[in-house]
C-alpha positions as CSV (number, residue, x, y, z in Angstrom):
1,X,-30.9,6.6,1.3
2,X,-27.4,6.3,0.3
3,X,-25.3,3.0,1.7
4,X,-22.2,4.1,3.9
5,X,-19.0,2.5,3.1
6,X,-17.0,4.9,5.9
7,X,-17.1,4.8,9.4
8,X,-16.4,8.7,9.0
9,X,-19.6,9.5,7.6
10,X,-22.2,7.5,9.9
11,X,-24.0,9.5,11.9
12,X,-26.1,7.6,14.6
13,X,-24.8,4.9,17.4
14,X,-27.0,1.7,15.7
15,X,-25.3,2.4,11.9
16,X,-22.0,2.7,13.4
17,X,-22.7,-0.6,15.4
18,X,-23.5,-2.6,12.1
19,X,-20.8,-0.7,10.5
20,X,-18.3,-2.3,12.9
21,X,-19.9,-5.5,12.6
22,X,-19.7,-6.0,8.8
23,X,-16.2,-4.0,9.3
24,X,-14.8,-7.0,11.8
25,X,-16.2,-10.0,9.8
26,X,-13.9,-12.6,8.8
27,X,-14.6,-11.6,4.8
28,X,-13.7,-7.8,5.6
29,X,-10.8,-9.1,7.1
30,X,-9.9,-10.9,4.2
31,X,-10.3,-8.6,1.2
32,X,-8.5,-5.7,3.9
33,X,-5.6,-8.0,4.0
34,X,-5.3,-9.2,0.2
35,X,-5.7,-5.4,-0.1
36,X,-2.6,-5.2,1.5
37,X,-0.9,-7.8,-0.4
38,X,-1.4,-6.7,-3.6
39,X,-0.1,-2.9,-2.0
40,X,3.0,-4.4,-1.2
41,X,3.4,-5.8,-4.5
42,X,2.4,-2.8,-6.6
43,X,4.8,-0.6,-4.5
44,X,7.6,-3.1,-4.5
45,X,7.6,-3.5,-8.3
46,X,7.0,0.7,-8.7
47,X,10.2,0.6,-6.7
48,X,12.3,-1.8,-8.5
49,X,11.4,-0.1,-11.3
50,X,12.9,3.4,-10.6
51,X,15.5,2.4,-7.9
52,X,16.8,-0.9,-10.0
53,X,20.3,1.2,-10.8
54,X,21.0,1.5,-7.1
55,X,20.5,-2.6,-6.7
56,X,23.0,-3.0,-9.9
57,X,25.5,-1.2,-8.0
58,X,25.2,-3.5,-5.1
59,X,25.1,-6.3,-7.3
60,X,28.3,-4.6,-9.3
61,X,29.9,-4.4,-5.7
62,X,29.7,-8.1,-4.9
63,X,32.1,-8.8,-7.8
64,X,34.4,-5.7,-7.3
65,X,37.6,-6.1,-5.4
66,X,39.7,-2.8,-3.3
67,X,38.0,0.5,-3.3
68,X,36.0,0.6,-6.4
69,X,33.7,-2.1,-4.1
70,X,33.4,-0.2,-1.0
71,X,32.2,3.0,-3.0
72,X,29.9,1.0,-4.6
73,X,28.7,-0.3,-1.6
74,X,28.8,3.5,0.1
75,X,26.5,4.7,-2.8
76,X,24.1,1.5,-2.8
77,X,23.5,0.9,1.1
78,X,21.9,4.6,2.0
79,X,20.0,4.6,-1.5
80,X,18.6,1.3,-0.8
81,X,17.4,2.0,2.5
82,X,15.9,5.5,1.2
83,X,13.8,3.4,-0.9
84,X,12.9,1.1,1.4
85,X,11.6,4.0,3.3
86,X,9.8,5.6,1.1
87,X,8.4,2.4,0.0
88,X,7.3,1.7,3.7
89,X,5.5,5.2,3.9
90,X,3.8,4.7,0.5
91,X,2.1,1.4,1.6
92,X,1.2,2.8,4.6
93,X,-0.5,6.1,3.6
94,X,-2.2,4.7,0.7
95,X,-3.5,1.6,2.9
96,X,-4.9,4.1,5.5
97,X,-6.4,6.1,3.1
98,X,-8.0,3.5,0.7
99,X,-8.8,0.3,2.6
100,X,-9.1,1.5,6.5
101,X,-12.5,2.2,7.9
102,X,-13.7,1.6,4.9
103,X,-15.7,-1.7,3.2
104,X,-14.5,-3.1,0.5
105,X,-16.0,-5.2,-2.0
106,X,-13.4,-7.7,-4.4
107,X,-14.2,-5.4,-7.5
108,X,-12.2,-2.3,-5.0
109,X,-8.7,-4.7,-5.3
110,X,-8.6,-3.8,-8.7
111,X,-9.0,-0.2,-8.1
112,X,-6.3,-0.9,-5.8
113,X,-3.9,-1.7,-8.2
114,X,-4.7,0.6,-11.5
115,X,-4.1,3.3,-8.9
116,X,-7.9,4.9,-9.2
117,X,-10.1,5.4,-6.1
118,X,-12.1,2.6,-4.7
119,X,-15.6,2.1,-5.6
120,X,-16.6,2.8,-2.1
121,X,-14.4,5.8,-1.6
122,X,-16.0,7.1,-5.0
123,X,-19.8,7.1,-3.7
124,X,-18.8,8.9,-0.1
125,X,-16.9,12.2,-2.5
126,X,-20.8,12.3,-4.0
């Protein structure tokens, strides 16, 4: 018999009870919420990586003076806050769909970060 890792594959109400058990514990908690961390940092530095040029013009607009500052400013605001949102959405769909209902063992953070599927998400494709 195969262990379950998801609450989407178990099938009967007594697994899905020690499921949500093992889920709720404080060390479940714990590795879900480093998981998170280290999301947030992966995405963050991703981002700084391709959206650096618009934070140079904001930085560039700070020492400009008349109306080569505000368009640097026009051009840097909305691009910074695109990729703040599509940083936001990132974290978010890749924490629902690698570390919710799922449980995770440390070995899975590093998964986490390389960008490959988690251990436990690996044994439920089968």
């Amino acid at each position: 018999m195969a262990v379950q890792h998801s609450a989407s594959n178990i099938k009967n109400d007594l697994a899905a009870a020690v499921f949500r058990s093992v889920y709720n514990s404080r060390a479940q908690r714990s590795l879900r919420f480093t998981a998170g961390l280290l999301l947030i940092a992966k995405h963050t530095l991703r981002g700084l990586l391709f959206s650096w040029p618009l934070y140079a013009l904001a930085f560039a607009g700070f020492y400009s003076i008349g109306w080569l500052s505000a368009l640097l400013w026009a051009l840097a605001v909305p691009g910074i806050g695109l990729s703040l949102s599509i940083l936001i959405r990132g974290i978010r769909e890749e924490y629902k769909n690698r570390v919710t209902d799922s449980l995770l063992v440390r070995a899975d953070l590093l998964f986490l970060l390389r960008g490959g599927m988690a251990r436990s998400a690996r044994n439920n494709r089968g």
